[in-house]
C-alpha positions as CSV (number, residue, x, y, z in Angstrom):
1,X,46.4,-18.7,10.3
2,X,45.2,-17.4,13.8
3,X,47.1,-18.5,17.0
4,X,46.3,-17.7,20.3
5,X,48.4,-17.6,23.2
6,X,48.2,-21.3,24.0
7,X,49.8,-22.4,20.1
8,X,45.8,-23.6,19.2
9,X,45.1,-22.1,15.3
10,X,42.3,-21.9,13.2
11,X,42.8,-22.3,9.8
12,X,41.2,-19.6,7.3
13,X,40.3,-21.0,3.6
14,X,37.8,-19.8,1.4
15,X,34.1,-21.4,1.2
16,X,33.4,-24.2,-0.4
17,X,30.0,-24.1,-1.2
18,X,29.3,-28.0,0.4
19,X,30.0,-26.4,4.1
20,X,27.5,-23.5,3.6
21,X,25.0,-25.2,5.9
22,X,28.4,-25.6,8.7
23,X,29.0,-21.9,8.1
24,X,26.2,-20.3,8.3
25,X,24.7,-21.9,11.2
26,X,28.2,-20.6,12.7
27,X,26.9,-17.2,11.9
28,X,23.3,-17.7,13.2
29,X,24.8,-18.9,16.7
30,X,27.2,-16.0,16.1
31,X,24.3,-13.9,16.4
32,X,22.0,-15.3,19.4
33,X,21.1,-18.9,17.6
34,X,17.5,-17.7,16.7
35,X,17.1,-19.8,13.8
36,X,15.7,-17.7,10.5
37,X,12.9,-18.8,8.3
38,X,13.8,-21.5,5.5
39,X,12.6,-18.5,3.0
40,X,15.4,-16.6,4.5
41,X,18.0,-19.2,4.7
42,X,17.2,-20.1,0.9
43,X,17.8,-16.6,0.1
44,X,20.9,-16.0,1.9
45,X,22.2,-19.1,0.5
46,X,21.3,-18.3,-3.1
47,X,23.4,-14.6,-2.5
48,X,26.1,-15.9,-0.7
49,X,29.1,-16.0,-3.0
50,X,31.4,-18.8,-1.6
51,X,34.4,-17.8,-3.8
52,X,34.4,-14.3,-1.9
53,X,33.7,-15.8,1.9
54,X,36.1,-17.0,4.2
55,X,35.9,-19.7,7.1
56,X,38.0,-20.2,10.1
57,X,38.3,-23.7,11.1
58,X,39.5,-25.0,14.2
59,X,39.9,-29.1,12.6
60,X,36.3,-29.3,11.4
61,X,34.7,-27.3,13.4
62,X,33.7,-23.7,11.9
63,X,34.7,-20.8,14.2
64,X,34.5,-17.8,12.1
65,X,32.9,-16.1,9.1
66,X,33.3,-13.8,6.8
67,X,32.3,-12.4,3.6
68,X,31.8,-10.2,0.0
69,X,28.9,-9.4,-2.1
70,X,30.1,-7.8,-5.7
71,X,28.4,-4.4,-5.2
72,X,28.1,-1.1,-6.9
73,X,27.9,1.8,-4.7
74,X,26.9,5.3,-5.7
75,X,29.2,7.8,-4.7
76,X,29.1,12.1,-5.1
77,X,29.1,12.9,-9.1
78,X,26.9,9.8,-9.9
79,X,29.4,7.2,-10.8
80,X,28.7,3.4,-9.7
81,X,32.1,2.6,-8.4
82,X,32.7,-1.6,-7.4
83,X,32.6,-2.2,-3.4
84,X,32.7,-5.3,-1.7
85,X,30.2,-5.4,0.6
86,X,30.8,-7.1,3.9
87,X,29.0,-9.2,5.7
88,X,27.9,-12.2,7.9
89,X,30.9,-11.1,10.1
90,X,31.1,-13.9,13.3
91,X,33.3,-15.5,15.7
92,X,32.8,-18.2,17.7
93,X,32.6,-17.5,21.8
94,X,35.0,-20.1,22.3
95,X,37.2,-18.9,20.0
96,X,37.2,-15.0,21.2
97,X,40.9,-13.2,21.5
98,X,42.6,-15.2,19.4
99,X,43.0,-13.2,16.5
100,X,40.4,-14.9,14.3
101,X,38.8,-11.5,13.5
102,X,41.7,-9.5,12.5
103,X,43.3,-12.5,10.7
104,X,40.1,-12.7,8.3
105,X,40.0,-8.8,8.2
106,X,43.3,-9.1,6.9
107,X,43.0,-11.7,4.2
108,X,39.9,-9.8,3.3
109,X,41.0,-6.7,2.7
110,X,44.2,-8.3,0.8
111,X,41.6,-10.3,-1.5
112,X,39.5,-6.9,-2.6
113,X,42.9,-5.5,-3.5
114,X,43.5,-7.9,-5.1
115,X,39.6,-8.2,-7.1
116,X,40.4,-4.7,-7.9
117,X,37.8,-2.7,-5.9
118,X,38.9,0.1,-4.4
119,X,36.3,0.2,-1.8
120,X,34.8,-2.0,1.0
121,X,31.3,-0.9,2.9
122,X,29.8,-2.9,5.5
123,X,27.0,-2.0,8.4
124,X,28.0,-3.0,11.9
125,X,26.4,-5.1,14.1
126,X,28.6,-3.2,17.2
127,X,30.3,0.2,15.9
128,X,33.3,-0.2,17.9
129,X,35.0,-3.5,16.4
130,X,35.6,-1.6,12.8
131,X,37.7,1.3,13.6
132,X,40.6,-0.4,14.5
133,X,40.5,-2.0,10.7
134,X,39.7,1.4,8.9
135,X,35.8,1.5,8.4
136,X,34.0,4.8,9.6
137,X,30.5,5.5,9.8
138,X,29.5,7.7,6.5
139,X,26.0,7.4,6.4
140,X,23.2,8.1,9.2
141,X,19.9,7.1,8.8
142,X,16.5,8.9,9.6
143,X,14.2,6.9,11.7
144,X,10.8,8.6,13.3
145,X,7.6,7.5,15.5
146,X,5.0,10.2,14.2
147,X,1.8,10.7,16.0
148,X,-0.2,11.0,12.8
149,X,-3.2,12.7,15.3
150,X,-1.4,15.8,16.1
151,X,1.0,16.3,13.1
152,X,-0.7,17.4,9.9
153,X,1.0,17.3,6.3
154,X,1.0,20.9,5.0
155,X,2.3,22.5,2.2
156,X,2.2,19.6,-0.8
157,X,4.0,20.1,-3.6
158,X,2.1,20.8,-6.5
159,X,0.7,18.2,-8.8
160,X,0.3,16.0,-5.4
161,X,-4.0,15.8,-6.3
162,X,-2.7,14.2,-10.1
163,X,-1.0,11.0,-8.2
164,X,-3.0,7.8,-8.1
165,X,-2.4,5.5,-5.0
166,X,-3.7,2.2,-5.6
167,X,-2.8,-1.1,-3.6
168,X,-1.1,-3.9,-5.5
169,X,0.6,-7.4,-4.2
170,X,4.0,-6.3,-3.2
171,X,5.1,-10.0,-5.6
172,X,2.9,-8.9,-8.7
173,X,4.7,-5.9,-8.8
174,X,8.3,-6.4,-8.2
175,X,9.5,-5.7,-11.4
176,X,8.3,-2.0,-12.0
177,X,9.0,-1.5,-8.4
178,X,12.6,-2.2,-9.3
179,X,12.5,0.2,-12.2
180,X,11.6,3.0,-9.7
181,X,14.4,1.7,-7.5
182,X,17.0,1.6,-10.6
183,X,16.2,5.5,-11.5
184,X,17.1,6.5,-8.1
185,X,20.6,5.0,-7.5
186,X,22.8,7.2,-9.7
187,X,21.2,10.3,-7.8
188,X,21.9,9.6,-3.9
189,X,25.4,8.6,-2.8
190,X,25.3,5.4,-0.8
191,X,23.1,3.6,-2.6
192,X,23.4,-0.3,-4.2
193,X,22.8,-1.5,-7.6
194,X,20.6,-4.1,-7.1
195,X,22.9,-7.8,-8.6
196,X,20.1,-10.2,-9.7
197,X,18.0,-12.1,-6.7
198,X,18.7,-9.1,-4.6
199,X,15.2,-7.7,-5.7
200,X,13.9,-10.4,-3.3
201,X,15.2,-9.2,0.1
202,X,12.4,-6.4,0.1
203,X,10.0,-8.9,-0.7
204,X,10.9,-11.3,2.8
205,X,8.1,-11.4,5.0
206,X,8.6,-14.2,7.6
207,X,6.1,-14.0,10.8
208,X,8.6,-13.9,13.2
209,X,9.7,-10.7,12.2
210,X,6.2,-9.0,12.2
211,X,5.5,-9.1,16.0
212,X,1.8,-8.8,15.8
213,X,1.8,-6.6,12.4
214,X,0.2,-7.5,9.3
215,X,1.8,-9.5,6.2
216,X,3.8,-6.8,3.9
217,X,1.6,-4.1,2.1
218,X,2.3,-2.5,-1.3
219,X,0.9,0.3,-2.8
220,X,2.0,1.8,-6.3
221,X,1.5,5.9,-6.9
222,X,0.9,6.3,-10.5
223,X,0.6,9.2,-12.9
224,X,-1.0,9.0,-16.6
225,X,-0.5,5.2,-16.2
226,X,3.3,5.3,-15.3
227,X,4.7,4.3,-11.9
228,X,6.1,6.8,-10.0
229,X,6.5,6.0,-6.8
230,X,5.9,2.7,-4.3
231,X,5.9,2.2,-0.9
232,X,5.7,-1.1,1.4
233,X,4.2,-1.2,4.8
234,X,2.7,-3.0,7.8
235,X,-0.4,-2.6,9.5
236,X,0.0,-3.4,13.6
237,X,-4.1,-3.3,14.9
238,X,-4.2,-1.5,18.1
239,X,-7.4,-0.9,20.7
240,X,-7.4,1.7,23.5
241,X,-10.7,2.5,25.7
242,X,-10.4,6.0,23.7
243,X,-10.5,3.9,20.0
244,X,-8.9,2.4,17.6
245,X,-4.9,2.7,18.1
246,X,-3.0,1.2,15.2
247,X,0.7,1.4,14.4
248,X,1.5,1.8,10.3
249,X,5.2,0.6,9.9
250,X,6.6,2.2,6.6
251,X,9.5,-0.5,5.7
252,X,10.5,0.9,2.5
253,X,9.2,3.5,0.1
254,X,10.7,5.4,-3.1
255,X,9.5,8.1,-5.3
256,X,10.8,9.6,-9.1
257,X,9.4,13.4,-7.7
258,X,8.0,15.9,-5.1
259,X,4.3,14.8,-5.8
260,X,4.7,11.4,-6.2
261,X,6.9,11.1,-2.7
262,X,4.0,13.5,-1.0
263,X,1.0,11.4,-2.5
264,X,2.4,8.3,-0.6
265,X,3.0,9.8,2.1
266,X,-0.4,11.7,2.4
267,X,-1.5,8.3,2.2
268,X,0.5,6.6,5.1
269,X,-1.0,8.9,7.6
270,X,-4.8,8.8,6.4
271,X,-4.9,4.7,6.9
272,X,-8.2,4.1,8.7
273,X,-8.3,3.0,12.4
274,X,-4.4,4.1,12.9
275,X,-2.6,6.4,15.0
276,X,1.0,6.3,14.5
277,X,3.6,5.9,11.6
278,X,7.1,4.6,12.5
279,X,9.9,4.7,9.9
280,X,12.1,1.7,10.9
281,X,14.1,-0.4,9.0
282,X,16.8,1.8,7.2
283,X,15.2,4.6,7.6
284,X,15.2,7.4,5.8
285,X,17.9,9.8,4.3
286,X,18.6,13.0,6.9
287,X,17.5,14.7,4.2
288,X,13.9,13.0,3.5
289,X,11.3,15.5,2.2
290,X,8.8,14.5,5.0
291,X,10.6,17.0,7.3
292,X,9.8,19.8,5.1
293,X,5.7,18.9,5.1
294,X,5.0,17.9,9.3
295,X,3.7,20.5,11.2
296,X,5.2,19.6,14.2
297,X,8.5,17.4,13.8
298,X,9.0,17.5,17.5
299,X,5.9,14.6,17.7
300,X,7.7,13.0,14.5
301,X,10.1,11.8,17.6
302,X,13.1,11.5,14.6
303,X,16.0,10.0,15.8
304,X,19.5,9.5,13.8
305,X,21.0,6.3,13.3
306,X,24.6,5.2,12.1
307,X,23.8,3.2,8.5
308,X,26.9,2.6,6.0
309,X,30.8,1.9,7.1
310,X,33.0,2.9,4.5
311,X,37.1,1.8,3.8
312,X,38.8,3.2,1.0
313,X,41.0,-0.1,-0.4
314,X,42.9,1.7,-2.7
315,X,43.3,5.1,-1.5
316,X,44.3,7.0,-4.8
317,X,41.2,4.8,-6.7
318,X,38.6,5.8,-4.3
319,X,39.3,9.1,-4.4
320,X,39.7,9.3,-7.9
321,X,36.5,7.7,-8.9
322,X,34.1,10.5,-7.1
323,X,34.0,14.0,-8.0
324,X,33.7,17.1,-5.8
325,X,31.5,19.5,-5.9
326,X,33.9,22.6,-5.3
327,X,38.1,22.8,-7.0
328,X,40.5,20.9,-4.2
329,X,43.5,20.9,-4.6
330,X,45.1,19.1,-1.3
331,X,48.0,17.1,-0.3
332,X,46.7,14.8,2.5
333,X,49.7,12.9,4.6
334,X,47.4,9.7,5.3
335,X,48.2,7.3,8.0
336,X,47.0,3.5,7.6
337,X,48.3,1.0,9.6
338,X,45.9,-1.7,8.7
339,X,46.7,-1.2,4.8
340,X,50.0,-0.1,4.5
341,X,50.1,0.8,1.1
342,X,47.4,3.8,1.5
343,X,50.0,5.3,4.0
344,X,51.8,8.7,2.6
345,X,51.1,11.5,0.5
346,X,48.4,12.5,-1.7
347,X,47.8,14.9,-3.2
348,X,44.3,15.3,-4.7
349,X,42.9,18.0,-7.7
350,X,39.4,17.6,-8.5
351,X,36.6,19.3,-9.0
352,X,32.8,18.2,-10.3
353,X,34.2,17.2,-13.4
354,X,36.8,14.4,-12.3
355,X,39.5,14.1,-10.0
356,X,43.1,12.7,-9.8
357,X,45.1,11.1,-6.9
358,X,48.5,10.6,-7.2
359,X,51.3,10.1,-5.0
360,X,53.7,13.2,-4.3
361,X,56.8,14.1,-2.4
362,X,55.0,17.7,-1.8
363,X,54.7,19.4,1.5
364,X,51.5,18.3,3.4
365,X,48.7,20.6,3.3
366,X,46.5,18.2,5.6
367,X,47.2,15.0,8.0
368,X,44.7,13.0,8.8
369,X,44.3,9.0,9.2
370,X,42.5,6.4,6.8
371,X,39.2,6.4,9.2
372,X,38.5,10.2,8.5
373,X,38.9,9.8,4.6
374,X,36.6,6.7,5.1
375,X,33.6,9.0,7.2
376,X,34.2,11.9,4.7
377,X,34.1,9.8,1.4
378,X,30.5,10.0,0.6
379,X,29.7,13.4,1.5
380,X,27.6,12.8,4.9
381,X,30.2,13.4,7.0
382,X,32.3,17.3,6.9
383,X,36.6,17.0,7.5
384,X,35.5,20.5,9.1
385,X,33.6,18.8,12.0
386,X,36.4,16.0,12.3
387,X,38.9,19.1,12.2
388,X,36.9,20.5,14.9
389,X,36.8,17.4,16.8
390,X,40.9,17.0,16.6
391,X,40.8,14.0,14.6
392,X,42.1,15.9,11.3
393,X,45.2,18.4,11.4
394,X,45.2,21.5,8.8
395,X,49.2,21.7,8.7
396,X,48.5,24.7,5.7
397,X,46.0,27.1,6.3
398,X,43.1,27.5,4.7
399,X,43.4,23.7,3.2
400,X,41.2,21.9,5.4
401,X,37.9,24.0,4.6
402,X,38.7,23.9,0.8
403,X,39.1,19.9,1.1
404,X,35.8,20.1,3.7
405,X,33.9,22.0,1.0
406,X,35.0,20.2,-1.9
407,X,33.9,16.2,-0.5
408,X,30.0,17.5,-0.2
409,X,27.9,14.7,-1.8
410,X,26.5,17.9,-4.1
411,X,23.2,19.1,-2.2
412,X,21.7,15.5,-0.9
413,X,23.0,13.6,2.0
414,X,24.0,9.8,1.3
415,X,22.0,6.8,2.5
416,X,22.1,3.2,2.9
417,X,18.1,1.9,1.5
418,X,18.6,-1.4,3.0
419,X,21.2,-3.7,4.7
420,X,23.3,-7.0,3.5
């Protein structure tokens, strides 16, 4: 229950799957009231899973929402660890200040406990309103504008010439898309298993969302009849005095190697009657190979974006269920005010073979707080630079660059491939 200061209450209980429609309309005026497409809604409502969301209800009116998908996240070392993944996050504006947020932040993170996950992930509509609950930002996206006149693609890997491109309807080929998807995962912390039905959100096209652009675009890049790469696009037609103008926007693409990855992109900037590719969406991983093959990445325009939130629910778990790519052996005295129970000593020995965490009565060797566990989980984010930036305390020397060098995600940087 969350009261405000005038004794008014909303009651929290979890979904029932007959006030979907109540709920999620709370959400959509949550977020500005623009009404999505009934492809959308039927989608949303097919993923939504009632026995994990939560409602605040002020009598029968819905004032807040909340909720879970049953993920599997990626993290350093390769293992597919449970997550719930949070989402469609809203309060009502007449119901602001009154605790409704933190209430069903509370219950939430009681309920994963409870499931067993030891982590929750979310992306944030504001960065500021997770912090206070734990989350940190632990993945960054790549985005870029590339003036595909004036930057060239040089130095291909080899076997680039042996890819096929060919077009195909993004629907016709879902499934082997998904196969290239699937071979990915377990190599790039941060990314999702895909549950079943989650195949279509790549697939949603509604025209509201294209602002002038073309329907979605597939094309497939194949070698000796196997796909090894895909890549989905828009076309946005664009006419200047000087010529032809046009925008490609690269939504999503995905590659098994070097040559497949440069073939489709090779492809993207040669589109007739274009100028420009923009990489929106989520992105691109920092460490995307495209960087490597411009020749001039200051007219790529790339710009960094915050992506995944991470909050380790069961400290000793999460820690425990990634390896590290150097030997750490480090007591960490943890402060979490939001999840009591994560709040002590630690002390974690790991290296890229497994790890423990186990509670100790051990001098600390570093103090730190839940949020910069929860930036440094995945890899994308150094305790170093939070150690430089006086959020993370080395109390025994020396201990803070072996725990910094030991959480590296293993030579790639982590990455969120699409939202929830």
């Amino acid at each position: 229950m969350a009261t405000d200061a005038t004794g008014s209450a909303a009651e929290l209980r979890v979904l029932r799957r007959d006030d979907w429609d109540k709920w999620y309309d709370t959400l959509i005026r949550g977020f500005g009231g623009v009404p999505e497409s009934a492809e959308e809604r039927e989608l949303w409502n097919s993923l939504t899973e009632v026995d994990r969301s939560l409602g605040a209800w002020d009598g029968d009116e819905c004032v807040g929402t909340a909720g879970a998908f049953s993920f599997r996240l990626t993290v350093p070392g390769g293992a597919s660890v449970p997550a719930a993944g949070v989402t469609m996050v809203s309060v009502a504006a007449t119901h602001r200040r009154r605790g409704v947020l933190t209430a069903m932040m509370r219950r939430q993170l009681d309920d994963v406990r409870a499931w067993g996950e030891p982590l929750a992930v979310l992306t944030a509509s504001e960065p500021a309103i997770y912090g206070r609950f734990g989350y940190a930002c632990a993945t960054f996206q790549l985005n870029a504008e590339i003036d595909t006149t004036r930057v060239r693609l040089t130095s291909l890997p080899a076997g680039t010439d042996d890819v096929r491109v060919r077009y195909a309807d993004p629907a016709d080929v879902l499934d082997v898309c998904e196969a290239v998807y699937a071979r990915l995962v377990p190599a790039r912390p941060g990314m999702l298993t895909h549950q079943p039905g989650w195949e279509r959100l790549g697939l949603l096209d509604p025209e509201s969302d294209r602002e002038g652009a073309s329907p979605l675009q597939c094309v497939l890049a194949e070698r000796d009849g196997e796909t090894v790469g895909y890549a989905r696009y828009r076309v946005k037609p664009g006419w200047e005095t000087a010529g032809p103008e046009g925008t490609v926007i690269l939504e999503e693409s995905a590659a098994l190697d070097p040559a497949a990855d440069a073939a489709l992109w090779r492809f993207l900037f040669g589109i007739d009657l274009t100028s420009s590719l923009v990489v929106r969406g989520r992105g691109r991983p920092v460490d995307d190979a495209w960087r490597n093959w411009v020749s001039d990445i200051r007219r790529c325009k790339p710009w960094l974006r915050d992506s995944l939130y991470v909050r380790p629910v069961e400290l000793g778990a999460a820690l425990e269920a990634r390896t590290y790519q150097a030997p750490v052996d480090v007591v960490f005295e943890v402060e979490d005010a939001f999840c009591p129970w994560n709040a002590g000593r630690w002390r974690l020995s790991g290296d890229a073979k497994g790890a423990s965490c186990e509670r100790t009565a051990d001098a600390a060797d570093v103090a730190l707080s839940v949020r910069e566990l929860s930036a440094a989980y995945l890899g994308g984010v150094s305790l170093g630079s939070l150690g430089a930036a006086g959020r993370v305390r080395e109390v025994r020397r020396g201990a803070l660059a072996e725990a910094s060098l030991g959480f590296g995600a293993g030579g790639v940087e982590p990455w969120l491939p699409y939202g929830f």
